[in-house]
Biopython code that builds the backbone (N, CA, C, O; Angstrom):
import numpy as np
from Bio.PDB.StructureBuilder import StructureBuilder

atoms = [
    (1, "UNK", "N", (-4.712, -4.542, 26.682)),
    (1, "UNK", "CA", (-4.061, -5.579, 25.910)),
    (1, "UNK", "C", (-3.993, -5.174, 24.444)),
    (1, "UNK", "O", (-4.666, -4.273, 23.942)),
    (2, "UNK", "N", (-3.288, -5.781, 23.945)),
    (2, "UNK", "CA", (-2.764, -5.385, 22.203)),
    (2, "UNK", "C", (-3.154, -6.410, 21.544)),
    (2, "UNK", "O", (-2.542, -7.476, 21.615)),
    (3, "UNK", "N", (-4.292, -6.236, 20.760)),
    (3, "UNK", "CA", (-5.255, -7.038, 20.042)),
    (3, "UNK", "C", (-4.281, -7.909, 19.273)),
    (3, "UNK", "O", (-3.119, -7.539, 19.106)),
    (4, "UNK", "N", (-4.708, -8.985, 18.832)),
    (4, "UNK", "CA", (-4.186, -9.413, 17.608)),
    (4, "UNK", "C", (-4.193, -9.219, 16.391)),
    (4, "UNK", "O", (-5.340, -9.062, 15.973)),
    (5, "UNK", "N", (-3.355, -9.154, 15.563)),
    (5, "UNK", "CA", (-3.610, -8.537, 14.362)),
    (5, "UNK", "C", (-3.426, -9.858, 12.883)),
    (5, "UNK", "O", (-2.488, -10.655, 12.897)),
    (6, "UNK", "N", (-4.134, -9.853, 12.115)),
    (6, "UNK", "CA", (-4.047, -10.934, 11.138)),
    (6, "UNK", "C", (-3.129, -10.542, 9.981)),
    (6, "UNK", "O", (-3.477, -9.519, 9.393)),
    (7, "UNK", "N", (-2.181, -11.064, 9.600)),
    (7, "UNK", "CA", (-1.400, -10.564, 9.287)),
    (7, "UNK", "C", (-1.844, -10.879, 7.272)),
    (7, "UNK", "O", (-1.587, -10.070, 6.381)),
    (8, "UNK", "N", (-2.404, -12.000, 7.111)),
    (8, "UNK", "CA", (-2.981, -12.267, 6.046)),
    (8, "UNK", "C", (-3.909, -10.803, 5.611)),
    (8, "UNK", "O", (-3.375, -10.083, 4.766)),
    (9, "UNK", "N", (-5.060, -10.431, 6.085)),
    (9, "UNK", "CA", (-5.612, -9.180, 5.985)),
    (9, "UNK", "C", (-4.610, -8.453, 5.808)),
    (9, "UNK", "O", (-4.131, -8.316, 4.682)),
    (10, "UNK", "N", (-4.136, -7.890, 6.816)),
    (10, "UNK", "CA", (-2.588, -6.305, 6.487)),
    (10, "UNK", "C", (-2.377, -6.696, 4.977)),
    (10, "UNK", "O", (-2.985, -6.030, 4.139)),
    (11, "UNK", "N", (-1.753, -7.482, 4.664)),
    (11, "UNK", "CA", (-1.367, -7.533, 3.225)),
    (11, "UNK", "C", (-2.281, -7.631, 2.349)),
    (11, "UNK", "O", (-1.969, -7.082, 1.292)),
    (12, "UNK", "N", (-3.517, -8.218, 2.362)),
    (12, "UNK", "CA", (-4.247, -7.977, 0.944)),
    (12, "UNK", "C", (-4.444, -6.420, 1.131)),
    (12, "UNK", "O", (-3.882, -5.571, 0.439)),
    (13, "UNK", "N", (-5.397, -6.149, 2.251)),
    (13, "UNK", "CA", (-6.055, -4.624, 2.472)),
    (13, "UNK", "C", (-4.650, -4.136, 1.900)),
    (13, "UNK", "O", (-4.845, -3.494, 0.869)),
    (14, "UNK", "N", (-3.321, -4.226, 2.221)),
    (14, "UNK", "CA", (-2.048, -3.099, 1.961)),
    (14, "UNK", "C", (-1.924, -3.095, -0.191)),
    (14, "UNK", "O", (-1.634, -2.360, -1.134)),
    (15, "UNK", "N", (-2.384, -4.466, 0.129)),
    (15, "UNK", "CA", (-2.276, -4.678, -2.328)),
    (15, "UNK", "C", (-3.857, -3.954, -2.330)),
    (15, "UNK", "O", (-4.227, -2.913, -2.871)),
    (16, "UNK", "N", (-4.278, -4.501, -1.872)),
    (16, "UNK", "CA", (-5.859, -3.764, -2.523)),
    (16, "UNK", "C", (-5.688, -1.997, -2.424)),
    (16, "UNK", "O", (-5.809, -1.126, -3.286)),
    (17, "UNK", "N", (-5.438, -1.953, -1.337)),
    (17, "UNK", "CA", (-5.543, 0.033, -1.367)),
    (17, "UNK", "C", (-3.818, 0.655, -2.210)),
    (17, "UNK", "O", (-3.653, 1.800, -2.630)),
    (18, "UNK", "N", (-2.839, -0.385, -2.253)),
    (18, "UNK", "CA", (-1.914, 0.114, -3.487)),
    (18, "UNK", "C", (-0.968, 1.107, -1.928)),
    (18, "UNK", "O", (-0.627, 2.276, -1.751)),
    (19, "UNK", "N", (-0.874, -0.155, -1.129)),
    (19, "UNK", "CA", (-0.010, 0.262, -0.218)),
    (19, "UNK", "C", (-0.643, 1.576, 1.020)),
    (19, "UNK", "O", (-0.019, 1.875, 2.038)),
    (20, "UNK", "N", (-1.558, 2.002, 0.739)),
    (20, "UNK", "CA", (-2.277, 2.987, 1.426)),
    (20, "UNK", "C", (-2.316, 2.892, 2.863)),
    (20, "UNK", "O", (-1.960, 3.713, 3.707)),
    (21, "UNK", "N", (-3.070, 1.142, 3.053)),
    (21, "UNK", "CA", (-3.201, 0.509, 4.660)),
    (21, "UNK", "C", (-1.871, 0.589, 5.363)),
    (21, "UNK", "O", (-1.802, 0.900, 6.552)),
    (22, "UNK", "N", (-0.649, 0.264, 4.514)),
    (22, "UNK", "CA", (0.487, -0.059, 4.748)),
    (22, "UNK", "C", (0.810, 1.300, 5.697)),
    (22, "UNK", "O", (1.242, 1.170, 6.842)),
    (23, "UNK", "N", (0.607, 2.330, 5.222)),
    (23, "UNK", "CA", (1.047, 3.355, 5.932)),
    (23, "UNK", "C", (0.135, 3.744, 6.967)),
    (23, "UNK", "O", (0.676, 4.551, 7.723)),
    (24, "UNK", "N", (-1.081, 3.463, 7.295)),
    (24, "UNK", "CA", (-2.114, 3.839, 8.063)),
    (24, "UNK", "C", (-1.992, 2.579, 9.058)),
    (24, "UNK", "O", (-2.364, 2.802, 10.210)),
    (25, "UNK", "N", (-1.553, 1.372, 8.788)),
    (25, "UNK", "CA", (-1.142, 0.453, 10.187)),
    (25, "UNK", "C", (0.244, 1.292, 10.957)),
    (25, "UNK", "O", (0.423, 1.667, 12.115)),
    (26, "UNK", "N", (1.233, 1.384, 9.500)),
    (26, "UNK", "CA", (2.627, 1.800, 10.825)),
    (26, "UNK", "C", (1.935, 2.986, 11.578)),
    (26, "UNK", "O", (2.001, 2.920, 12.805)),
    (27, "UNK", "N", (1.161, 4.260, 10.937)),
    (27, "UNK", "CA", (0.760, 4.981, 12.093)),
    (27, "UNK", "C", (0.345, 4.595, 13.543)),
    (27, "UNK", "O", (0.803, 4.902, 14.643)),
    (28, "UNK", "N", (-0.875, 3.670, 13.068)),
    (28, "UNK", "CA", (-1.113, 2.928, 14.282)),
    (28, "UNK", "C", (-0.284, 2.763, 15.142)),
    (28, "UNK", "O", (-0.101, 3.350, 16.208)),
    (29, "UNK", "N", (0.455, 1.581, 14.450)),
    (29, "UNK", "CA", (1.266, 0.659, 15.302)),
    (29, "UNK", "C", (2.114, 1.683, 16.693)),
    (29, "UNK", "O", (2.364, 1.593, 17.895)),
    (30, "UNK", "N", (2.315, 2.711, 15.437)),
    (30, "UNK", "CA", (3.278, 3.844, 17.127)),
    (30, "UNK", "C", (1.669, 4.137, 18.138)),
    (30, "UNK", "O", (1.636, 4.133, 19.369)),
    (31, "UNK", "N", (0.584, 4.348, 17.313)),
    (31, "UNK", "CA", (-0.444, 4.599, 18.873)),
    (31, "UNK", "C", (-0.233, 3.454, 19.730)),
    (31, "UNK", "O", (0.107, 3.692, 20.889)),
    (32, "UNK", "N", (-0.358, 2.389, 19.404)),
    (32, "UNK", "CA", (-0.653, 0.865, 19.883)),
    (32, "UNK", "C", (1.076, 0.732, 20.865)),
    (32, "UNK", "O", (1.145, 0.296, 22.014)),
    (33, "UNK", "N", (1.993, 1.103, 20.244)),
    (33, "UNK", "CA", (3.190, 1.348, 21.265)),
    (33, "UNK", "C", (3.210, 2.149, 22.226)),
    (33, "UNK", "O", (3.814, 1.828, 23.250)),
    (34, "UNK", "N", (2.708, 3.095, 22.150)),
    (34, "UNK", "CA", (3.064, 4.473, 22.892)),
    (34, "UNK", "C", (1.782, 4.139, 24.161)),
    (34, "UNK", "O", (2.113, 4.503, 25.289)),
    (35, "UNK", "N", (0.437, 3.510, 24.039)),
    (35, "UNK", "CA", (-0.393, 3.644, 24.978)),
    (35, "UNK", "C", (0.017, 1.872, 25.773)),
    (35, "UNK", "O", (-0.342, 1.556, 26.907)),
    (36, "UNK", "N", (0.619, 1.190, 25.061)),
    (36, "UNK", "CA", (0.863, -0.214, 25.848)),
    (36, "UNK", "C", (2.114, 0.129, 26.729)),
    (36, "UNK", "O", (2.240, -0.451, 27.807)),
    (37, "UNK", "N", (3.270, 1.268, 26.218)),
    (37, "UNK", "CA", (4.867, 1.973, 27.025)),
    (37, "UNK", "C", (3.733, 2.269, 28.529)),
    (37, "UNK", "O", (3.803, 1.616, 29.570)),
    (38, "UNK", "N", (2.865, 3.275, 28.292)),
    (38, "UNK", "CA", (2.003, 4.117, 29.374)),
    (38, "UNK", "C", (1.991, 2.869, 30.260)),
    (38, "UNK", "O", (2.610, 2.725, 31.314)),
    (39, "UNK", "N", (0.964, 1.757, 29.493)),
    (39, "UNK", "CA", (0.577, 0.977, 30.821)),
    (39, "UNK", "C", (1.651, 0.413, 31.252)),
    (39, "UNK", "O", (1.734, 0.185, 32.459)),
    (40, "UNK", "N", (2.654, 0.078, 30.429)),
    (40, "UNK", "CA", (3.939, -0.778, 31.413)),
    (40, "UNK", "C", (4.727, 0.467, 32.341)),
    (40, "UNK", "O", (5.834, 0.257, 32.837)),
    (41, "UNK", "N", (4.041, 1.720, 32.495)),
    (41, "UNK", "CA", (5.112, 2.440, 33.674)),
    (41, "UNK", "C", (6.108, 3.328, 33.217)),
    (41, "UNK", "O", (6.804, 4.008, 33.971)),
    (42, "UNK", "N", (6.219, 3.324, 31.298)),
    (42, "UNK", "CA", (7.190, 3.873, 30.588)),
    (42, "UNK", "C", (6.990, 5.344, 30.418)),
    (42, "UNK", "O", (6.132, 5.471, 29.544)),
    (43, "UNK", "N", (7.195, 5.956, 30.642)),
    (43, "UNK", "CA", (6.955, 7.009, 29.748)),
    (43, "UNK", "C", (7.635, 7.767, 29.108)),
    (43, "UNK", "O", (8.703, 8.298, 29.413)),
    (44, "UNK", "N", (6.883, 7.860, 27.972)),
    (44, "UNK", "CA", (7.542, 7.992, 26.288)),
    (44, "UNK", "C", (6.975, 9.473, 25.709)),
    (44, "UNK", "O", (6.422, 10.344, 26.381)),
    (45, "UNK", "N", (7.227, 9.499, 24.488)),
    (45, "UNK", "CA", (6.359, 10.284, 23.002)),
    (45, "UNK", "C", (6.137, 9.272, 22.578)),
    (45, "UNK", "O", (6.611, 8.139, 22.496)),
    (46, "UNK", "N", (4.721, 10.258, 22.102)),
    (46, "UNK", "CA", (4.239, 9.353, 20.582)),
    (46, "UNK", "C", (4.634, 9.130, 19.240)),
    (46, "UNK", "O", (4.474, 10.026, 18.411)),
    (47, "UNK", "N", (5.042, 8.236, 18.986)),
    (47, "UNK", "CA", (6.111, 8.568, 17.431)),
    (47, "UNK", "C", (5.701, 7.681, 16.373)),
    (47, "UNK", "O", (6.241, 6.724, 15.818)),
    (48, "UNK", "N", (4.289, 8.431, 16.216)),
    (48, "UNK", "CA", (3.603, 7.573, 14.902)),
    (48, "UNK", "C", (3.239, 8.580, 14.134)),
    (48, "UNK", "O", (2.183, 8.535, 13.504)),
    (49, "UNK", "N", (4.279, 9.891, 14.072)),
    (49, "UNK", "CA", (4.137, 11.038, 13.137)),
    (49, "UNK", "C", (5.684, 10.724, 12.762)),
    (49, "UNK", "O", (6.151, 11.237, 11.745)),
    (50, "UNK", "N", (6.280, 10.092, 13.376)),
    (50, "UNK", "CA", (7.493, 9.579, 12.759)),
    (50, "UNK", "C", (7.787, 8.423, 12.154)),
    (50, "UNK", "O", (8.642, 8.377, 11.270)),
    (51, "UNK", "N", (7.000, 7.182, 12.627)),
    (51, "UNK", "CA", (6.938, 6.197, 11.947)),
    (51, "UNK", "C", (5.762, 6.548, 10.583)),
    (51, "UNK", "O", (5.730, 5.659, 9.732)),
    (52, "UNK", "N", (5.090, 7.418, 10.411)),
    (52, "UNK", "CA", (4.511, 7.834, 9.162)),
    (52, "UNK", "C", (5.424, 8.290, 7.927)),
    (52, "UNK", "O", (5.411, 7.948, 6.744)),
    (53, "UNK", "N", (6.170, 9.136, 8.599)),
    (53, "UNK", "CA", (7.049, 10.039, 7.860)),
    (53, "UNK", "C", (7.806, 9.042, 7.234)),
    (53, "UNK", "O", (7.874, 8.888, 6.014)),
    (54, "UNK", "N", (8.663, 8.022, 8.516)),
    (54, "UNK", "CA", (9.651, 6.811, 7.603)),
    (54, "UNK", "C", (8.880, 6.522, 6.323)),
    (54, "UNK", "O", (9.133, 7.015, 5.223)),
    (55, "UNK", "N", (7.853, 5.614, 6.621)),
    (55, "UNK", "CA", (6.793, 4.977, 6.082)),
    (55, "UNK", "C", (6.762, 5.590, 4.398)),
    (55, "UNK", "O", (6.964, 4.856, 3.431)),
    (56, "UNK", "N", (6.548, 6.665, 4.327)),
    (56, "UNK", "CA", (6.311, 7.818, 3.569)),
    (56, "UNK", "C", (7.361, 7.856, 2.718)),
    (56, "UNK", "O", (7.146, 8.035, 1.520)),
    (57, "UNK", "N", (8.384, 7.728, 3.104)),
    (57, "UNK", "CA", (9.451, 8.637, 2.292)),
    (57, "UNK", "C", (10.319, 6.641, 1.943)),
    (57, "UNK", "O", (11.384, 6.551, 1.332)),
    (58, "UNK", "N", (9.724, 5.633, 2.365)),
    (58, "UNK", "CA", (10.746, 4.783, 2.211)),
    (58, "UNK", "C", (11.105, 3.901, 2.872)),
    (58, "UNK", "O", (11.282, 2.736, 2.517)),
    (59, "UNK", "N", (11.216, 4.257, 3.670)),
    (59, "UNK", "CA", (12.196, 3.616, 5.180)),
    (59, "UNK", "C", (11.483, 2.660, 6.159)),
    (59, "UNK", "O", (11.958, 2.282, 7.230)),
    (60, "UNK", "N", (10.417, 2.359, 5.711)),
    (60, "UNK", "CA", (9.491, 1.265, 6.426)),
    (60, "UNK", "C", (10.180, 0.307, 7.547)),
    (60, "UNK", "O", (9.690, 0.225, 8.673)),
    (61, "UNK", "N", (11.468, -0.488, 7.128)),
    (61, "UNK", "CA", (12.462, -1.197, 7.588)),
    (61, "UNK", "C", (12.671, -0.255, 8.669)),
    (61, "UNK", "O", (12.182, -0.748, 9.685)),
    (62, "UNK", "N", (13.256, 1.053, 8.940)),
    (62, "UNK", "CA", (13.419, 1.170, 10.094)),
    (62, "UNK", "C", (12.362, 1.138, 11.197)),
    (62, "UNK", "O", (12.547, 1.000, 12.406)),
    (63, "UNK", "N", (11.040, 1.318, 10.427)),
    (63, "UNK", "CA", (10.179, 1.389, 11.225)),
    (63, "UNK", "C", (10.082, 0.228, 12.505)),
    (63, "UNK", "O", (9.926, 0.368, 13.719)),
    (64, "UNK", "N", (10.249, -0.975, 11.632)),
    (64, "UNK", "CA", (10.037, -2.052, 12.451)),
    (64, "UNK", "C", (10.986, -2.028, 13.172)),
    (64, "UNK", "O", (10.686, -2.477, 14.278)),
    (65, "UNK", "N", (12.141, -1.679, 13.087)),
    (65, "UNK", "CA", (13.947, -1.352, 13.869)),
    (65, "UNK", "C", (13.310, -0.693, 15.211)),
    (65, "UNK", "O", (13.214, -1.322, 16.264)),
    (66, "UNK", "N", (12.919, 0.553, 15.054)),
    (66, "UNK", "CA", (12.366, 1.296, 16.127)),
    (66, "UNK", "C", (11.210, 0.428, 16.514)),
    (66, "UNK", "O", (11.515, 0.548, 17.700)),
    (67, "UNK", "N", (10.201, -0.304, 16.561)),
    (67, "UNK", "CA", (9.329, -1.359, 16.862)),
    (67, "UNK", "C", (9.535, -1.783, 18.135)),
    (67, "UNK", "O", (9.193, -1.482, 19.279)),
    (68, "UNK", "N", (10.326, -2.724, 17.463)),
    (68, "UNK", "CA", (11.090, -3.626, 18.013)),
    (68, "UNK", "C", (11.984, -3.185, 19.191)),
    (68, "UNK", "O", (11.904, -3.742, 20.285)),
    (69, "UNK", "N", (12.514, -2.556, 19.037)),
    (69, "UNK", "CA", (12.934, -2.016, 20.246)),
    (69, "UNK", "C", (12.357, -1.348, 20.853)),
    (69, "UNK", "O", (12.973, -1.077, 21.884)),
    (70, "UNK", "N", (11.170, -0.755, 20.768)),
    (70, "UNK", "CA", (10.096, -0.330, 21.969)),
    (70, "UNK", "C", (9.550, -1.479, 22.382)),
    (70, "UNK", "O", (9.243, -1.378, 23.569)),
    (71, "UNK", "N", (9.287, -2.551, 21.920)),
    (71, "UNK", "CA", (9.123, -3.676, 22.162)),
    (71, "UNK", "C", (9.917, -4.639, 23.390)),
    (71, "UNK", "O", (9.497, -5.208, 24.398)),
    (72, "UNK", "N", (10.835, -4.550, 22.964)),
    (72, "UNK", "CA", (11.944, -4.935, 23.864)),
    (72, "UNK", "C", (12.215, -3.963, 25.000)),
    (72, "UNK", "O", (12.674, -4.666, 25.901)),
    (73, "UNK", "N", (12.176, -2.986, 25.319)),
    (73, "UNK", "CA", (11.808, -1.756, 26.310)),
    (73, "UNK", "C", (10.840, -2.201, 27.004)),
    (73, "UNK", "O", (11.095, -2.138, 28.206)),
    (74, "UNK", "N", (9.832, -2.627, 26.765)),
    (74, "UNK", "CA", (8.656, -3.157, 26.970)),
    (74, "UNK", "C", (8.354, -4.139, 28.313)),
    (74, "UNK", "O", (7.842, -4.014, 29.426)),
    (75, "UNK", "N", (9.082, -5.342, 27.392)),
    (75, "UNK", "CA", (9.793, -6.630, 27.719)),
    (75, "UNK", "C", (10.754, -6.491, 28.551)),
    (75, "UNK", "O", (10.976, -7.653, 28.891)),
    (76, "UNK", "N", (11.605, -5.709, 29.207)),
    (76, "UNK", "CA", (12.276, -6.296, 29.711)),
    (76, "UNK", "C", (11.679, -5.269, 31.805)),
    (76, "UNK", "O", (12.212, -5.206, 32.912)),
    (77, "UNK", "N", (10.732, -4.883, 31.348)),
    (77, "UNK", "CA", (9.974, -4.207, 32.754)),
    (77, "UNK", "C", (9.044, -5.418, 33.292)),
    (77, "UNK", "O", (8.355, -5.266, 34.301)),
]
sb = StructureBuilder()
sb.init_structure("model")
sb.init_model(0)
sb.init_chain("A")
sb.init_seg("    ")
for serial, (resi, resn, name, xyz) in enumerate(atoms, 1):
    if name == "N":
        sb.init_residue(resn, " ", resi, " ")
    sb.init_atom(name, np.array(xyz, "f"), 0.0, 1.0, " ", f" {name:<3s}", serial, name[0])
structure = sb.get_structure()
C-alpha cells in the first residue's frame, strides 16, 4: 500500500531545506510509482532519475503530468 503522505509537512520541510525535500520527494514519488505499477501486474522502468532531472532543471509541472498518468495506468487495471 502507498502510505499517506501529509502534505502540510512536504511544504514546510520543502521552505525549510530551500526546496531541497522538493526534489528528494519527486525522486521518491517515481520509487513509490514504479513498485505500486509492479504490484498492479504493470510492468514498467523506474523513472525517478527522470522525474529528478525534470525536477532539477525546472519542469516539476511535468512531473506531476507524468504522475498522474501512471496513476491513471494504475487505475484503470
Amino acid at each position: 500500500m502507498i502510505k499517506e503522505k501529509n502534505i502540510a509537512v512536504c511544504v514546510i520541510l520543502s521552505i525549510v531545506t530551500f526546496g531541497i525535500y522538493y526534489i528528494y520527494w519527486n525522486y521518491k514519488i517515481g520509487k513509490v510509482m514504479y513498485e505500486a505499477k509492479l504490484k498492479s501486474g504493470i510492468q514498467s522502468n523506474n523513472y525517478s532519475v527522470i522525474y529528478l532531472i525534470l525536477t532539477i532543471t525546472g519542469l516539476g509541472i511535468v512531473n506531476y503530468c507524468l504522475i498522474q498518468n501512471e496513476l491513471n495506468k494504475i487505475a484503470t487495471i
